[in-house]
C-alpha positions as CSV (number, residue, x, y, z in Angstrom):
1,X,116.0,141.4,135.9
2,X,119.7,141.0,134.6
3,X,122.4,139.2,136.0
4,X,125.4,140.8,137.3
5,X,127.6,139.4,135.5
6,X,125.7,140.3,131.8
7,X,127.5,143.5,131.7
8,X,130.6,141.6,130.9
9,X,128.9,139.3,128.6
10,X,129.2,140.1,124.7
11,X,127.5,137.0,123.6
12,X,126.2,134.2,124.8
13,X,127.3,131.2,123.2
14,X,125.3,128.1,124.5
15,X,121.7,128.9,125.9
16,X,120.6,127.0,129.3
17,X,118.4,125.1,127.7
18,X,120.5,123.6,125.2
19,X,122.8,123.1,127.7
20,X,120.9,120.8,130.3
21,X,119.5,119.2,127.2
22,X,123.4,118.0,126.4
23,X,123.7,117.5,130.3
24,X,120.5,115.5,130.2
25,X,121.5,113.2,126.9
26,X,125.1,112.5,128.8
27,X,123.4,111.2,132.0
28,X,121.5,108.2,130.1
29,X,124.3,108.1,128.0
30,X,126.3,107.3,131.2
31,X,123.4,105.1,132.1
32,X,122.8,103.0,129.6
33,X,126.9,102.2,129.4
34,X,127.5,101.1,132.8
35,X,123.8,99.3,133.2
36,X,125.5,96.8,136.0
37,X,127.0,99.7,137.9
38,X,125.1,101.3,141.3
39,X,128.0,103.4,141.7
40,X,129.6,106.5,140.2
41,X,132.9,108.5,140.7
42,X,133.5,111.7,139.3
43,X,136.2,113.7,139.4
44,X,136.2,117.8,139.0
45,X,138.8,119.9,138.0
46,X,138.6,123.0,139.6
47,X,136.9,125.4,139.8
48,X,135.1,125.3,135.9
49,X,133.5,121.9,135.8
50,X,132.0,122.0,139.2
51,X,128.6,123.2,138.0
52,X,128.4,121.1,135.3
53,X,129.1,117.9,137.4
54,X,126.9,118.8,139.9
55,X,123.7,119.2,137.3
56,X,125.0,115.8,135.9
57,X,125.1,114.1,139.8
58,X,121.7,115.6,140.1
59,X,120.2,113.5,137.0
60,X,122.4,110.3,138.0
61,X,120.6,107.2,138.9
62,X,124.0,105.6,140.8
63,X,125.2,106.4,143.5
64,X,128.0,109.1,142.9
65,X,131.2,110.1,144.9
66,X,132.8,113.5,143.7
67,X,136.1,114.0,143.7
68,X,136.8,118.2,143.7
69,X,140.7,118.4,142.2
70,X,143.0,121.2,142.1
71,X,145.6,120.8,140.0
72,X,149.2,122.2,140.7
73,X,149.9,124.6,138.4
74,X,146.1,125.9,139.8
75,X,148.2,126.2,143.6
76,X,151.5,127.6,142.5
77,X,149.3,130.8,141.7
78,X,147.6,130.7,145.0
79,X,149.5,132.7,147.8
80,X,148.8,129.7,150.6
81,X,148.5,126.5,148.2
82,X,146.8,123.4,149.6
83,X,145.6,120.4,148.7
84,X,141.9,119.7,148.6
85,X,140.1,116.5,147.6
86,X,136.7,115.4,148.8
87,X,135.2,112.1,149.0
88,X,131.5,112.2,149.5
89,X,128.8,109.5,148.9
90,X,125.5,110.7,147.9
């Protein structure tokens, strides 16, 4: 079954695999640097890094907040520019 986006794909430059892998090595690497923490903020950069920091909260052992940042040159573009931050335990 293909994707709907493949069409506009020429190559594929980092299988998934490889990529949780990487996703999977930063999440102890996180871990075994902040041994005395419980919890975690991270801050996103919209709208690329959400899906990466999402598969990294999902592998966390801390508590994480997430912090979803646009940044203004992102809202000057928009026709109705807002603000939006989210704080949110999990």
């Amino acid at each position: 079954m293909s994707l709907p986006y493949e069409k506009y794909l020429q190559e594929i430059l980092i299988d998934s695999e490889t990529l949780q892998a990487r996703i999977r090595e930063l999440g102890r690497q996180i871990s075994d640097e902040y041994t005395d923490e419980q919890d975690l903020l991270l801050i996103c950069v919209l709208k690329g890094g959400v899906m990466f920091l999402t598969d990294l909260m999902r592998i966390s052992r801390f508590r994480t907040a997430l912090i979803l940042w646009r940044s203004p040159a992102m809202a000057a573009a928009l026709v109705s520019p807002r603000a939006e931050s989210e704080l949110t335990w999990t």
